[in-house]
C-alpha positions in Angstrom: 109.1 30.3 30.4 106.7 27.5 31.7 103.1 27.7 31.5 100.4 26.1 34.1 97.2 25.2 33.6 94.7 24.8 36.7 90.8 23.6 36.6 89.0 24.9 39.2 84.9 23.9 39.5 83.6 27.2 40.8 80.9 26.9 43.5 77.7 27.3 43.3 76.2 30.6 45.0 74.8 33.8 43.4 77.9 35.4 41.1 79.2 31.0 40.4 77.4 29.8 37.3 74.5 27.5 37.5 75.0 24.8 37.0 78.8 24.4 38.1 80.6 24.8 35.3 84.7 23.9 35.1 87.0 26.6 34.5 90.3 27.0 33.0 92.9 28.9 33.6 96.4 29.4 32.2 98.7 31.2 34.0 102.7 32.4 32.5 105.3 32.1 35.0 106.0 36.1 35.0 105.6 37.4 38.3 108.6 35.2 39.7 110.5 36.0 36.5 109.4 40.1 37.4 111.7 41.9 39.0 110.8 43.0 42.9 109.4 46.1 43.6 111.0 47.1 47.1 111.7 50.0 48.5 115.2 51.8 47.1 116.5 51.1 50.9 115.3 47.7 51.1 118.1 45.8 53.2 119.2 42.1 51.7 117.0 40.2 54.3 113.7 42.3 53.2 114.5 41.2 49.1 115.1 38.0 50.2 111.7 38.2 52.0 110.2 39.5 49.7 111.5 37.1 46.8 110.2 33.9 49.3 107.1 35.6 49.0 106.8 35.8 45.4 107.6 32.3 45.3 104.7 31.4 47.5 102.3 33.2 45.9 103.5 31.0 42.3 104.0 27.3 44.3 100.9 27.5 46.3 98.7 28.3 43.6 97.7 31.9 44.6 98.5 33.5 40.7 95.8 30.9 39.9 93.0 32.9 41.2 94.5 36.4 41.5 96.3 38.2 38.7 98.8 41.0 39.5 98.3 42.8 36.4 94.6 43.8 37.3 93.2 41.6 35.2 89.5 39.5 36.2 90.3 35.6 37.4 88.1 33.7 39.6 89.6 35.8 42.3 90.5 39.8 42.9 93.3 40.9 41.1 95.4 42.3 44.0 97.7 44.9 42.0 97.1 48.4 43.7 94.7 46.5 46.4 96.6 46.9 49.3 95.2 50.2 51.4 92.4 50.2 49.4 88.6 50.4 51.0 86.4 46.8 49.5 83.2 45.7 49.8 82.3 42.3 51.5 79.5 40.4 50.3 77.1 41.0 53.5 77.5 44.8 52.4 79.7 46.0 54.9 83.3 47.3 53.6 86.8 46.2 55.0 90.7 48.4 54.0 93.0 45.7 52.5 95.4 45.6 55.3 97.9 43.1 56.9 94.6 42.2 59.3 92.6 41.4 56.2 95.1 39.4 54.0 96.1 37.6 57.0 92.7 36.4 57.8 92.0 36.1 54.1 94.7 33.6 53.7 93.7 31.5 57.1 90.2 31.7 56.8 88.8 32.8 53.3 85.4 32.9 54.0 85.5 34.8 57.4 85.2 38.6 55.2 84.0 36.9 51.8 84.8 39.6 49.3 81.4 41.3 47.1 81.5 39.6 43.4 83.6 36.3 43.9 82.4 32.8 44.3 83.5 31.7 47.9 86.1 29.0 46.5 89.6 30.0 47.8 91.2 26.8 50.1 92.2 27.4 53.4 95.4 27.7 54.1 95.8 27.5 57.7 98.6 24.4 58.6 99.5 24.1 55.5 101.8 27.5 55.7 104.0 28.3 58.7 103.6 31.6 60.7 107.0 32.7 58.9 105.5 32.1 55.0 101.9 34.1 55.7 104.7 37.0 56.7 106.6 36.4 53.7 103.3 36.6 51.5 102.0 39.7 53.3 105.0 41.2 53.2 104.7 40.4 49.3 101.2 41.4 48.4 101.7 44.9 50.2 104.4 45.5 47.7 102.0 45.1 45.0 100.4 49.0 45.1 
């Protein structure tokens, strides 16, 4: 089991300490060692699917910022988010859908989520059409 360490400098705004301080975090391989939980009829091209989308979320840094064992990082843990009912930091509320977490990942700062520093890259061109599927189609299994 590998371990990685990321520093992050979280930005500077009203839940970001002042001044910006570094921040460390370590993060254990598990999720892509973790079995997949899909449906009992999931088909061979869904696991497989699924299993590319596992490996996104580890090689482009997204277990960084957001646990899957509900546990506090610099970004929302997102086990048992999907479906769920959030609140944006302008006070309005949004359901964690495939709408949301496909605009979160192409433009993080369009629904900036209440109680996290706005610091999550952008991802658009640097994921095809076919890999945001593969990680929605992940992060949805995560309820």
């Amino acid at each position: 089991m590998r371990s990685w360490c990321v520093l992050f400098v979280a930005a500077c705004s009203s839940v970001a300490p002042t001044p910006v301080q570094p921040v460390a975090v370590t993060v254990a391989d598990a999720p892509i060692d973790a079995p997949i939980d899909a449906p009992p009829d999931a088909s061979v091209a869904e696991l497989a699917i699924l299993e590319y989308g596992a490996q996104l979320f580890q090689t482009q840094g997204c277990i960084a910022c957001h646990s899957l064992d509900g546990t506090f990082r610099i970004g929302p843990s997102l086990l048992g988010d999907w479906g769920t009912t959030i609140a944006l930091d302008d006070g309005t509320q949004v359901i964690v859908d495939e709408a949301y977490v496909r605009e979160s990942i192409r433009d993080p700062q369009a629904k900036k989520r209440a109680g996290f520093a706005p610091v999550m890259p952008v991802f658009t061109g640097r994921l095809t059409p076919e890999d945001v599927d593969a990680l929605v189609i992940y992060i949805k299994s995560l309820r």
